[in-house]
N, CA, C and O of each residue as an XYZ file, in Angstrom:
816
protein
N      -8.128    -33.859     24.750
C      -7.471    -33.890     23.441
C      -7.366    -32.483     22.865
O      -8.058    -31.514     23.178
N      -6.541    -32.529     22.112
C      -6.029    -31.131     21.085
C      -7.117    -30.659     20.180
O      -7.000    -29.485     19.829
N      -8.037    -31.240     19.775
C      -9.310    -31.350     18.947
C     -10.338    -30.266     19.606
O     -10.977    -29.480     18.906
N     -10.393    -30.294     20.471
C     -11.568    -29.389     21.195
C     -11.159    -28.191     20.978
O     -10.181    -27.967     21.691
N     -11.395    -27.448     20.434
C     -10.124    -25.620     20.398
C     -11.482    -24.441     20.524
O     -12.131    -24.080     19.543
N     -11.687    -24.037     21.704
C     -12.336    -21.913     21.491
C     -11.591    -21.249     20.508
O     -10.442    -20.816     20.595
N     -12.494    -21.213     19.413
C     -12.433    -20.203     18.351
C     -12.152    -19.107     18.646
O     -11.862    -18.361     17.711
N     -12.119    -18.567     20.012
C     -11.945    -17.261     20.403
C     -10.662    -17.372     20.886
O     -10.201    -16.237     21.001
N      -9.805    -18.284     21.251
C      -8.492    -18.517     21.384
C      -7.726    -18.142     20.229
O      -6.513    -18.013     20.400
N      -8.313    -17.898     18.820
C      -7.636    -18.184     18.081
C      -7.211    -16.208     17.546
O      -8.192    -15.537     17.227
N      -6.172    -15.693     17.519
C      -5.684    -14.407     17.578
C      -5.920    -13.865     15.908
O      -6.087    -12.661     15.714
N      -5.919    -14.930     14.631
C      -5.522    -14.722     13.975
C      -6.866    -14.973     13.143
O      -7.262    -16.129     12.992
N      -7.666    -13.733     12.527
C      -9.124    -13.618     12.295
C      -8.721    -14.316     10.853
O      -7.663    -14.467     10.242
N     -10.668    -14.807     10.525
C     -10.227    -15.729      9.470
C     -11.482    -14.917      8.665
O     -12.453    -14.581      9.344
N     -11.460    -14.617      7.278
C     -12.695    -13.638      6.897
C     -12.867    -14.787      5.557
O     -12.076    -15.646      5.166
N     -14.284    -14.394      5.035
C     -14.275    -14.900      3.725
C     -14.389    -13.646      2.754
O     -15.476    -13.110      2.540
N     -13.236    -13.224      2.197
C     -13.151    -12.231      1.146
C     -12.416    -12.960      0.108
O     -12.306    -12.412     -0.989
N     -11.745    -14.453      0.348
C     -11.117    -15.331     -0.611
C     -11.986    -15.719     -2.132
O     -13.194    -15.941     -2.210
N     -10.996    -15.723     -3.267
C     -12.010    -16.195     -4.570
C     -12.374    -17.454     -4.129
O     -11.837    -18.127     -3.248
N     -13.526    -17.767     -4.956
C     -13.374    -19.206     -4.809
C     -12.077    -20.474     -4.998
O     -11.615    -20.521     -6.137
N     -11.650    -21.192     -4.265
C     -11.274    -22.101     -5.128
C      -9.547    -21.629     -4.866
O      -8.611    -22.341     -5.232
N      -9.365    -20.146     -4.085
C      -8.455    -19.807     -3.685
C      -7.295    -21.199     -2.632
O      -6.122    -21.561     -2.734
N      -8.454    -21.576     -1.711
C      -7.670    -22.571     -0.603
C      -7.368    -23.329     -1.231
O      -6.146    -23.474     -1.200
N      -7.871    -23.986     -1.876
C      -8.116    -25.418     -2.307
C      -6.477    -25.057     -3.180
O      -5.552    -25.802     -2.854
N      -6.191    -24.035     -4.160
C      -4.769    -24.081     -4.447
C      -3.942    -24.007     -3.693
O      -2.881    -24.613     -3.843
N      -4.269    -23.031     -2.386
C      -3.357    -23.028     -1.588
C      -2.725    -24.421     -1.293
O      -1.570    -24.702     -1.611
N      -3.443    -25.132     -0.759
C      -3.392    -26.811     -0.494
C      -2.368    -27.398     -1.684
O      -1.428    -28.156     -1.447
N      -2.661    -27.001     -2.737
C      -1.748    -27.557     -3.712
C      -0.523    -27.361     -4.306
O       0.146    -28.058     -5.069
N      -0.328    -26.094     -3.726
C       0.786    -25.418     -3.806
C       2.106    -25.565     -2.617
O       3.326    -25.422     -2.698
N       1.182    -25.914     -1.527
C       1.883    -26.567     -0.275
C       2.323    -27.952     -0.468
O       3.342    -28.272      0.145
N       1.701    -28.921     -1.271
C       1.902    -30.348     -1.248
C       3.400    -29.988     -2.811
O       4.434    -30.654     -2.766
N       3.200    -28.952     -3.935
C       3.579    -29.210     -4.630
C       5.134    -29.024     -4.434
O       5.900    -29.925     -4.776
N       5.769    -27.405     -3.672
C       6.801    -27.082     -3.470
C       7.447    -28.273     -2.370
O       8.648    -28.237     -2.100
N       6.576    -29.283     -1.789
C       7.052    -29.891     -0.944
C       7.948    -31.237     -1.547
O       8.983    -31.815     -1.214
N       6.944    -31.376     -2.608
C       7.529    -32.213     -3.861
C       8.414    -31.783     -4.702
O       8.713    -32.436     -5.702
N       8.947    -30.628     -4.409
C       9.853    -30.070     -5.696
C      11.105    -30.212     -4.500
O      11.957    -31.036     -4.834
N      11.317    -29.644     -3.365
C      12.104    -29.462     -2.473
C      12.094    -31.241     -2.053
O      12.585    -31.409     -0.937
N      11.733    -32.277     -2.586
C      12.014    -33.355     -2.044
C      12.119    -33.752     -0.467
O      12.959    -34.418      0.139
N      10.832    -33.022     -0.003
C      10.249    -33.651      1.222
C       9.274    -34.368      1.297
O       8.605    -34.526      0.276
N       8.813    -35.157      2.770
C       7.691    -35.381      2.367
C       6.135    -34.116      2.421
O       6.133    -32.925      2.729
N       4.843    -35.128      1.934
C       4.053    -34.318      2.208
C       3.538    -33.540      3.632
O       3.173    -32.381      3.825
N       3.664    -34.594      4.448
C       3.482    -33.924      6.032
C       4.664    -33.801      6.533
O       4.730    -34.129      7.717
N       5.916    -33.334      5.907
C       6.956    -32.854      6.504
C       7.127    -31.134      6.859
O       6.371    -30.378      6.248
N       8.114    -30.543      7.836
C       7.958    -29.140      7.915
C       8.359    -28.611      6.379
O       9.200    -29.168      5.673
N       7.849    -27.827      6.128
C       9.179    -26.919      5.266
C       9.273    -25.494      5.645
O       8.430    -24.609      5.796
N      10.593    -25.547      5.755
C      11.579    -23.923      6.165
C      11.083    -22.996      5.257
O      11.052    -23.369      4.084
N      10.695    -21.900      5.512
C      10.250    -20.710      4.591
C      11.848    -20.326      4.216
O      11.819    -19.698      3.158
N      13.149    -20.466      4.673
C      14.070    -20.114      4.530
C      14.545    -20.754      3.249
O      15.130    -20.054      2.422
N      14.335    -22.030      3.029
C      14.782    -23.084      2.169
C      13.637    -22.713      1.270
O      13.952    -22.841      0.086
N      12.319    -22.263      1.472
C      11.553    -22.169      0.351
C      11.907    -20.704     -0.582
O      11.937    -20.575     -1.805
N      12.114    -19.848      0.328
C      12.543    -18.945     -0.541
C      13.739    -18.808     -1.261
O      13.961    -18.046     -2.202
N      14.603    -19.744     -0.650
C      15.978    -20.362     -1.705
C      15.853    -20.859     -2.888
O      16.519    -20.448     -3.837
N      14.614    -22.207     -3.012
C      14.556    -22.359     -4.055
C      13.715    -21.675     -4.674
O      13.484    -22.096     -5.808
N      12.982    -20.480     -4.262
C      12.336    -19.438     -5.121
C      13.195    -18.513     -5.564
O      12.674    -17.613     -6.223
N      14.364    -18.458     -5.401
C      15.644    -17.661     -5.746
C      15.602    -16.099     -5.088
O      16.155    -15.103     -5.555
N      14.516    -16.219     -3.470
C      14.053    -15.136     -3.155
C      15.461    -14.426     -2.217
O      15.707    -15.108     -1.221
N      16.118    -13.552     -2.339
C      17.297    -13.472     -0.976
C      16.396    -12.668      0.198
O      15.706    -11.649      0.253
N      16.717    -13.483      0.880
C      16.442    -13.000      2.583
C      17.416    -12.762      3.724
O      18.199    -13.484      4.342
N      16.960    -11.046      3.791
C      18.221    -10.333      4.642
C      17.714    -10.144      5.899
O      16.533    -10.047      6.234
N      18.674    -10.102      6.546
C      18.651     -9.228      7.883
C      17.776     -7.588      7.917
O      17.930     -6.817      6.969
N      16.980     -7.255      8.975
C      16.550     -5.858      8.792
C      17.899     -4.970      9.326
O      18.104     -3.849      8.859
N      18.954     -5.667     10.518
C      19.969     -5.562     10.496
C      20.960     -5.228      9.890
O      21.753     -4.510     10.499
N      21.270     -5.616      8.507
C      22.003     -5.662      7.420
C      21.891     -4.238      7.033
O      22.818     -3.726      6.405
N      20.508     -3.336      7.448
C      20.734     -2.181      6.903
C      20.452     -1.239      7.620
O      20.553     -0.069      7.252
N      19.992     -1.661      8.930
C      19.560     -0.871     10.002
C      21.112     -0.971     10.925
O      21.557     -2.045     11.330
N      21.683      0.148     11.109
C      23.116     -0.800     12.041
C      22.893      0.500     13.371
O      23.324      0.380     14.518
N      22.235      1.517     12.917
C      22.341      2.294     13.898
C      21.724      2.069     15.920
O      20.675      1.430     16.010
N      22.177      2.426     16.936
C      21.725      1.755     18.430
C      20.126      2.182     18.249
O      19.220      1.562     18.806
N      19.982      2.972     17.658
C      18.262      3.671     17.676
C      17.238      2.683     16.818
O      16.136      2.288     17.200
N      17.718      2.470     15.899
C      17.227      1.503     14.987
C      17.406      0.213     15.497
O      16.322     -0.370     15.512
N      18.480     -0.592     15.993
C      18.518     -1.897     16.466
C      17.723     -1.807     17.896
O      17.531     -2.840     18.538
N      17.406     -0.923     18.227
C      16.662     -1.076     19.833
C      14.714     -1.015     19.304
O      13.840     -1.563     19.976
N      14.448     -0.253     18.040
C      13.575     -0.573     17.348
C      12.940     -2.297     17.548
O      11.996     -2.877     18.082
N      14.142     -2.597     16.744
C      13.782     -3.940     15.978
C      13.361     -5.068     17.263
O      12.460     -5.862     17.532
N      14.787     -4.507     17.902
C      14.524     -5.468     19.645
C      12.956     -5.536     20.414
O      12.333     -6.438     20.975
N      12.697     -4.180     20.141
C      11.330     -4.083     20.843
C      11.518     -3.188     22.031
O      12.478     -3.255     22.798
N      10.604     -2.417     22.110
C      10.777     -1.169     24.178
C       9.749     -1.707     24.955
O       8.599     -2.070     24.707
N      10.702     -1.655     26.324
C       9.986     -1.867     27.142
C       9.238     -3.418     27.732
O       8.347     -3.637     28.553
N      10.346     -4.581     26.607
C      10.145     -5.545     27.053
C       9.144     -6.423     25.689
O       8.990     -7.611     25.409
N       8.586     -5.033     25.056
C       6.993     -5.811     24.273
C       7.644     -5.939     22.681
O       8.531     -5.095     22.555
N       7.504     -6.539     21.765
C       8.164     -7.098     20.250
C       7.956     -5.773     19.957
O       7.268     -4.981     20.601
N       8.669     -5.540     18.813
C       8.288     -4.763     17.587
C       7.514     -5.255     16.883
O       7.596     -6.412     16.470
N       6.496     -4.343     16.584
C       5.324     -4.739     15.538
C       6.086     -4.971     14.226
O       5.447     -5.720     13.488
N       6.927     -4.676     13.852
C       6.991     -4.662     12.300
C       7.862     -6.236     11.943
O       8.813     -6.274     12.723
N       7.856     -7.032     11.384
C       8.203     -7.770     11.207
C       8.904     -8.073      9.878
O      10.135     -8.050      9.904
N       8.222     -8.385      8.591
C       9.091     -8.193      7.597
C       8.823     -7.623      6.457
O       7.706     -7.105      6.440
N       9.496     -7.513      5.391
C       8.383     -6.712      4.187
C       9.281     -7.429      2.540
O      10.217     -8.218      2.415
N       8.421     -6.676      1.519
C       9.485     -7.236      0.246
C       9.751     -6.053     -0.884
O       8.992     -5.508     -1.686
N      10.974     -5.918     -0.635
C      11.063     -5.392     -1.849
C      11.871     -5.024     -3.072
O      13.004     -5.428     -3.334
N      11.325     -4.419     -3.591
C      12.473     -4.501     -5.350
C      13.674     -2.983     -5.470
O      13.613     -1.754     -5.446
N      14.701     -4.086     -5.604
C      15.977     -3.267     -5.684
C      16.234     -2.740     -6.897
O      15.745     -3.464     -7.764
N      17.039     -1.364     -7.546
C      17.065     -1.198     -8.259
C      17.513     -1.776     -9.886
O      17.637     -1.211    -10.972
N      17.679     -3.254     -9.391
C      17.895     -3.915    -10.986
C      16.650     -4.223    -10.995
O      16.253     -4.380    -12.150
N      15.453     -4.457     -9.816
C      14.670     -4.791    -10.101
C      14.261     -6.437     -9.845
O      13.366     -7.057    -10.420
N      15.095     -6.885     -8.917
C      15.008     -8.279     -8.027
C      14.146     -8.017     -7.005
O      13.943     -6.868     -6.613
N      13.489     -9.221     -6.421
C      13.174     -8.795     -5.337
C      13.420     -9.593     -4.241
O      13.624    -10.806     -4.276
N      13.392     -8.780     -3.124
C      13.958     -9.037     -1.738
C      13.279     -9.003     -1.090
O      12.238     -8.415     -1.383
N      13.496     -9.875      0.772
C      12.702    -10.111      1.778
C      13.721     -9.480      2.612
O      14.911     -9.632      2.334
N      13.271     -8.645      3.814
C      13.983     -7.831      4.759
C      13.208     -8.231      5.836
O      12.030     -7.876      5.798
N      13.570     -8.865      6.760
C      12.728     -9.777      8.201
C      13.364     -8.690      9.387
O      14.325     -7.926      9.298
N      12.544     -8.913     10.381
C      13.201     -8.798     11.911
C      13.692     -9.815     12.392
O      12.964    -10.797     12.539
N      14.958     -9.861     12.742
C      15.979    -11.234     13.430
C      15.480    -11.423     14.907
O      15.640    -12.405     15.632
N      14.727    -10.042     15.220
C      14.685    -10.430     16.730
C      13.519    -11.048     17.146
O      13.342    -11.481     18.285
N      12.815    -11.089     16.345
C      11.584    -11.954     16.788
C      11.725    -13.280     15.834
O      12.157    -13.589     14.724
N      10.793    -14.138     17.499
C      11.163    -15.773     18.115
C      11.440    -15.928     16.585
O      11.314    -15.145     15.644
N      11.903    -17.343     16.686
C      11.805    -18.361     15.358
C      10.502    -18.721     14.433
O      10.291    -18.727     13.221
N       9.730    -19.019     15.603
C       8.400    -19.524     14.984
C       7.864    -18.089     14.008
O       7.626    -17.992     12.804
N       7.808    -17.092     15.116
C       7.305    -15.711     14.108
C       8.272    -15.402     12.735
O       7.675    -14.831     11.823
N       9.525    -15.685     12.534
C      10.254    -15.336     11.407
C       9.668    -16.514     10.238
O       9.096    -16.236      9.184
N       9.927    -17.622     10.655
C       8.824    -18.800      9.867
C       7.733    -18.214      8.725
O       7.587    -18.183      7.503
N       6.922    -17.675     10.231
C       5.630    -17.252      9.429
C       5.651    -15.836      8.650
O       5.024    -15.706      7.599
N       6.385    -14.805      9.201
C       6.632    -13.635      8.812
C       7.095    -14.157      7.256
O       6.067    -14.265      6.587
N       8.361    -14.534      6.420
C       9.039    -15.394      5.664
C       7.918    -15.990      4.448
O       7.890    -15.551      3.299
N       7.208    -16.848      4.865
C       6.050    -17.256      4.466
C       4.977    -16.543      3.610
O       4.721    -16.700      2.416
N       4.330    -15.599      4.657
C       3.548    -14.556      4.236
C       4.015    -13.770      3.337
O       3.217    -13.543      2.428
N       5.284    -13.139      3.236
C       6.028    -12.491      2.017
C       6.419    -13.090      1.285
O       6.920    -12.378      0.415
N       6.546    -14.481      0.997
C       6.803    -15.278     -0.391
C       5.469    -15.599     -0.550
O       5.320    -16.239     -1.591
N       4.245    -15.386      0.163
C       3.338    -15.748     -0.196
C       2.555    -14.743     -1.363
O       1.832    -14.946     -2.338
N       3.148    -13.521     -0.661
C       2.772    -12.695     -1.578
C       3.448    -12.330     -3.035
O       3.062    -11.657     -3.991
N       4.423    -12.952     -2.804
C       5.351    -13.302     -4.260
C       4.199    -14.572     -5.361
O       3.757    -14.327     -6.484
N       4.083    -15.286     -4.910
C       3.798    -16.110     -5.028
C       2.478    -15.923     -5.844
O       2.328    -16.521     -6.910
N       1.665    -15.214     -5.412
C       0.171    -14.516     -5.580
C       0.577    -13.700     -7.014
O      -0.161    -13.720     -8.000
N       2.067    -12.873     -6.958
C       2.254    -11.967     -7.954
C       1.511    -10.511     -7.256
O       1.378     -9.548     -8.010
N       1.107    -10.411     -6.010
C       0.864     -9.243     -6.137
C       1.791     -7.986     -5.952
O       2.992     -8.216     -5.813
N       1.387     -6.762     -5.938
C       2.361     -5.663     -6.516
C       1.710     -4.372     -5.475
O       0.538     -4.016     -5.354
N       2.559     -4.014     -5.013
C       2.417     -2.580     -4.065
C       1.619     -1.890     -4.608
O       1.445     -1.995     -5.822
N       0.932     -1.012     -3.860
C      -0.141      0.182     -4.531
C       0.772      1.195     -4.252
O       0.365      2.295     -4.629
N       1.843      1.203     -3.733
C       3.044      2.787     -3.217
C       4.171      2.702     -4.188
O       4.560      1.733     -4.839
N       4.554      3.772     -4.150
C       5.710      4.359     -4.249
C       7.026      3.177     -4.088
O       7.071      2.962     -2.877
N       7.926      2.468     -4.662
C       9.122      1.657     -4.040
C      10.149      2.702     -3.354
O      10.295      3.907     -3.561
N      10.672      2.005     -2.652
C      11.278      2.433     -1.635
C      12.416      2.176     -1.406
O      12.618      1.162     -2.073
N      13.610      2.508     -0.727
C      15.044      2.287     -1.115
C      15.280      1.339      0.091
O      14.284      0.681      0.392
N      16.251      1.156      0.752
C      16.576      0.347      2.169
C      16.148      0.581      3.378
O      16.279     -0.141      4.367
N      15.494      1.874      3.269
C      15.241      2.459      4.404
C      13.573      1.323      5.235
O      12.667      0.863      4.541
N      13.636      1.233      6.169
C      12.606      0.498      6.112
C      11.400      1.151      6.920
O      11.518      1.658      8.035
N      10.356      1.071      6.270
C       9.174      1.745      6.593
C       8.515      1.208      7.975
O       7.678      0.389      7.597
N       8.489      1.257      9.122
C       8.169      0.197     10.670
C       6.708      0.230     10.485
O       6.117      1.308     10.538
N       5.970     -1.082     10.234
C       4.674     -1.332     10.408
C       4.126     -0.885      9.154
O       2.940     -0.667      9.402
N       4.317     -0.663      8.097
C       3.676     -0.015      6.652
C       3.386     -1.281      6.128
O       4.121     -2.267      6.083
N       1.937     -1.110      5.635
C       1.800     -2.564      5.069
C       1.626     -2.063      3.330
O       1.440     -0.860      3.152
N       1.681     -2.855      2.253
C       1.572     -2.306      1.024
C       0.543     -3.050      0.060
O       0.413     -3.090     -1.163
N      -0.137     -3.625      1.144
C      -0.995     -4.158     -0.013
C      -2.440     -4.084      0.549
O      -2.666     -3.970      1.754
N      -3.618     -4.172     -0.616
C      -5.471     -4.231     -0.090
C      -5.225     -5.313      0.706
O      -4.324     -6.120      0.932
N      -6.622     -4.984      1.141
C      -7.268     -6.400      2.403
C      -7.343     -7.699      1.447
O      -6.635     -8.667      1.727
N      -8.076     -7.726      0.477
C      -7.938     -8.962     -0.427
C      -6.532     -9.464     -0.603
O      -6.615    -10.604     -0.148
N      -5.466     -9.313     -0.939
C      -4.461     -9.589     -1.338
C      -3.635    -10.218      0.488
O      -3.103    -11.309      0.693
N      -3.794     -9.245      1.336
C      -3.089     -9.510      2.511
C      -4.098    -10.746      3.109
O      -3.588    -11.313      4.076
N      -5.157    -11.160      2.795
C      -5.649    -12.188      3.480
C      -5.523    -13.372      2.301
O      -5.743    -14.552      2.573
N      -5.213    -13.005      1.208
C      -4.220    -14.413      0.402
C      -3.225    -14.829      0.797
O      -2.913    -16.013      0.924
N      -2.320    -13.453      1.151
C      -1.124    -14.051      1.717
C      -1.382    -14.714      2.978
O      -0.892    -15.842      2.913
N      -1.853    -14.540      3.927
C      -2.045    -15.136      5.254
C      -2.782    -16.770      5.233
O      -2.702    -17.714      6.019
N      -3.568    -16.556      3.841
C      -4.151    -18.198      3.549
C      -2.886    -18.931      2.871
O      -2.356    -19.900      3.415
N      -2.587    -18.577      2.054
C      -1.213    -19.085      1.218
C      -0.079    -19.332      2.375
O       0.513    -20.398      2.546
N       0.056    -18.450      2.933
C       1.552    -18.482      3.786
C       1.652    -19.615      4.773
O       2.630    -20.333      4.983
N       0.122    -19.657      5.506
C      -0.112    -20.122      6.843
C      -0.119    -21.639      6.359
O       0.574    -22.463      6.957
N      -1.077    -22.079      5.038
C      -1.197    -23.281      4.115
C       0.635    -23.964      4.100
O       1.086    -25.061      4.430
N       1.213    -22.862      3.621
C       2.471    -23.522      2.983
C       3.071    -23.809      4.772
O       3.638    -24.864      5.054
N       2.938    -23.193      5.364
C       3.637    -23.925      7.021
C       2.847    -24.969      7.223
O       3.116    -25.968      7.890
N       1.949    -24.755      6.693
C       0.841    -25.723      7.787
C      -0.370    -26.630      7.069
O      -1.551    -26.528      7.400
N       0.105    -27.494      6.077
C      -0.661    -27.750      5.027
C      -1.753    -28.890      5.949
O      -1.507    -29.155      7.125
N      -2.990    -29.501      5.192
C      -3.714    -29.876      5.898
C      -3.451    -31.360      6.514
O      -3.761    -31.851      7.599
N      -2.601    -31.989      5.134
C      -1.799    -33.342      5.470
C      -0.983    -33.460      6.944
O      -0.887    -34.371      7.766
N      -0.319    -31.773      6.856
C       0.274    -31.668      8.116
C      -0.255    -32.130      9.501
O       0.249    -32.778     10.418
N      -1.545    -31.510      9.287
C      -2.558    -31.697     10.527
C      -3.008    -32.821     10.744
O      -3.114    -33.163     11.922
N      -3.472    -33.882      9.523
C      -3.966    -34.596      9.576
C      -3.329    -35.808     10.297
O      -3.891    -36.515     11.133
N      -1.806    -35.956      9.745
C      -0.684    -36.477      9.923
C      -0.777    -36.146     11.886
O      -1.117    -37.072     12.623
N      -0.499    -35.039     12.343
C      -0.257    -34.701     13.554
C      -1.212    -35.399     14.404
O      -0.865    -35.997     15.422
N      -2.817    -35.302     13.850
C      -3.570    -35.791     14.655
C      -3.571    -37.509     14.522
O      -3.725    -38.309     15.445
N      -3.415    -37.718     13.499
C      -3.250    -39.417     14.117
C      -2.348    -39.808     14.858
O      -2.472    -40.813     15.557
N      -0.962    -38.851     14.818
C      -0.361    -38.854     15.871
C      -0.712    -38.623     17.076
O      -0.088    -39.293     17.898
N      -1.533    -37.877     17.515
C      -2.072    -37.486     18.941
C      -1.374    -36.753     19.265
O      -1.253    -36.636     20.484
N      -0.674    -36.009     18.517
C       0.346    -34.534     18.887
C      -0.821    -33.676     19.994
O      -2.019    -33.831     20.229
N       0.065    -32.878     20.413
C      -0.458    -31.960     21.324
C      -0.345    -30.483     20.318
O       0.380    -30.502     19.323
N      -1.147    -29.214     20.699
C      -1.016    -28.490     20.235
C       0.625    -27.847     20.087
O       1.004    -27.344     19.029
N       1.379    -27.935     21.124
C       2.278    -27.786     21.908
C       3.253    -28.562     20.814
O       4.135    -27.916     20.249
N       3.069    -29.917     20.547
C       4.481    -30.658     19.657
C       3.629    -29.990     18.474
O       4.343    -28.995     18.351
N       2.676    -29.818     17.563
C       2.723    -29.383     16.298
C       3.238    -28.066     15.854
O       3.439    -27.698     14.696
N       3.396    -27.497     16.823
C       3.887    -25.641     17.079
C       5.494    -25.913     16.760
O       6.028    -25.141     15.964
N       6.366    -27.083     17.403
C       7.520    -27.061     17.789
C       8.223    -28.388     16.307
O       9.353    -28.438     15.822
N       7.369    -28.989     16.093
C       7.781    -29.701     14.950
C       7.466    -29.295     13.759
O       7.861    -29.920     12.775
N       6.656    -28.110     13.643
C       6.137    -27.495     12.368
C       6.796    -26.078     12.503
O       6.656    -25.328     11.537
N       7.478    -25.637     13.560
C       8.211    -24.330     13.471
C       7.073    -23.560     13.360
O       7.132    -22.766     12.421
N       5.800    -23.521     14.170
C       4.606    -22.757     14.185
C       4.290    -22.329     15.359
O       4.563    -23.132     16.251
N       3.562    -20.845     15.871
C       3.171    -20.733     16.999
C       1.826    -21.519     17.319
O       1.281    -22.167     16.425
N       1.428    -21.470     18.286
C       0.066    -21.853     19.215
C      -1.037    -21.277     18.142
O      -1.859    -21.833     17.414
N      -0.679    -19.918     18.377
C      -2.114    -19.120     17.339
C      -2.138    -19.421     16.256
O      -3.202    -19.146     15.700
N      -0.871    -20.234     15.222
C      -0.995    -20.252     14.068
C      -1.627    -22.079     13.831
O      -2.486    -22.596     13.117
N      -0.879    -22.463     14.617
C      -1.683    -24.236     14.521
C      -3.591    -24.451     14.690
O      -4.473    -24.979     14.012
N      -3.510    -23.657     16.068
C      -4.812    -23.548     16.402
C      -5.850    -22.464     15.254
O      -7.040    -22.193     15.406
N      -5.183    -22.135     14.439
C      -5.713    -20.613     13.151
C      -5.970    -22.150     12.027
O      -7.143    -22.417     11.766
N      -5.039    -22.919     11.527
C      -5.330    -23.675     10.679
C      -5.978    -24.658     10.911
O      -6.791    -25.169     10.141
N      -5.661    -25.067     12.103
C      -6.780    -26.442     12.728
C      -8.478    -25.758     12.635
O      -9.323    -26.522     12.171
N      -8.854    -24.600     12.995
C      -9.755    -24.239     12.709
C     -10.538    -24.137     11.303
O     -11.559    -24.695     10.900
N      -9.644    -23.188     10.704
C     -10.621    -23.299      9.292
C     -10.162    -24.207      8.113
O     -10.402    -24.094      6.911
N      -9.268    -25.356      8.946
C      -9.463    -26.775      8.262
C     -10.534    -27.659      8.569
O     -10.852    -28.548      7.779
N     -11.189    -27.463      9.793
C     -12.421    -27.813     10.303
C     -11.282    -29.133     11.152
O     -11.632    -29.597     12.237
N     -10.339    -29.461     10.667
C      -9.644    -30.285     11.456
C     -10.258    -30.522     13.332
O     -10.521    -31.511     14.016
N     -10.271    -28.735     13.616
C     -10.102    -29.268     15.206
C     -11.773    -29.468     15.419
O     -12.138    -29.183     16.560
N     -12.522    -29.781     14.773
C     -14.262    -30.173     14.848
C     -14.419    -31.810     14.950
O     -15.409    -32.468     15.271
N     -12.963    -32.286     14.523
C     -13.375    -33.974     13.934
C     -12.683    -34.267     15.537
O     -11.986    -33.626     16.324
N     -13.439    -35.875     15.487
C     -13.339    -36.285     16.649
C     -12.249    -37.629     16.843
O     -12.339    -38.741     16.323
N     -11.466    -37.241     17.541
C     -10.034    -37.831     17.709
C      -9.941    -39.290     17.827
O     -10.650    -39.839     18.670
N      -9.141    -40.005     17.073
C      -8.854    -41.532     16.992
C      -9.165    -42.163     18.158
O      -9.026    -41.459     19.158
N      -9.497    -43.143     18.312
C      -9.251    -43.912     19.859
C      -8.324    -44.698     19.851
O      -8.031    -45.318     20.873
């Protein structure tokens, strides 16, 4: 069964630097937008559609990168991704924007998507300088506290616990919850973990 999971399988470190009481909204914030967007509770929801109705616009890194040097960037050398994935930021009226990599898989744009409305979401705010279109490759802009909200918040809103719960009475495989939740391997097996989900012992 899918239940048994090595913690050391899991790519995506889990720390306790969270406030209290942090998850537990997360959880509620996942069930709530799911209810506002008129899905159900253990249904997927699109970070694409969530940031729509957050009135967030989400561009292409494309859209402003057009040059062969820059699009071979984004593609990745030598076969291996580009690290940089997506970022957010405020244009000069002062909106703000999500700028993704198109070239990485689906599942990673999902979560990439996520994590930056997550950090909308949080309200948190750059410690740098704003920055014009140009895009900074791999610059991250926020403390460790704040970037491991977003990663609880983000990963929550893909992957809420109903989700899991739902999956496992199904007897999903790690494999269908990745592909019906628009999630990778590391990210199912990241929440099944510190939901304690993958500890409980599977229906008969």
């Amino acid at each position: 069964m899918i239940w048994h999971i090595n913690p050391n399988e899991n790519k995506l470190a889990v720390k306790n630097i969270l406030k209290r009481g942090f998850k537990s909204n997360a959880e509620r914030l996942a069930k709530q937008y799911r209810v506002k967007l008129r899905i159900h509770p253990c249904a997927p929801l699109c970070a694409f559609k969530l940031a729509e109705y957050l009135k967030v616009p989400v561009f292409c890194a494309t859209e402003f990168l057009t040059l062969p040097s820059d699009v071979k960037i984004l593609k990745g050398i030598n076969g291996t991704d580009c690290e940089w994935s997506a970022l957010t930021m405020t244009t000069k009226t002062g909106n703000k924007i999500i700028i993704h990599n198109p070239y990485h898989s689906v599942v990673r744009q999902q979560s990439d998507i996520m994590h930056e409305l997550a950090h909308l979401i949080c309200k948190h705010e750059r410690h740098q300088a704003e920055y014009d279109f140009e895009i900074p490759f791999g610059m991250r802009h926020y403390d460790e506290v704040e970037e491991e909200e977003a990663k609880c918040l983000g990963s929550t809103l893909q992957l809420a616990t109903p989700c899991l719960l739902w999956a496992r009475k199904k007897k999903m495989t790690i494999e269908d919850i990745g592909e019906y939740f628009n999630a990778s391997k590391a990210m199912v097996i990241y929440r099944m973990n510190i939901t304690g989900i993958s500890k409980q012992k599977p229906f008969l």
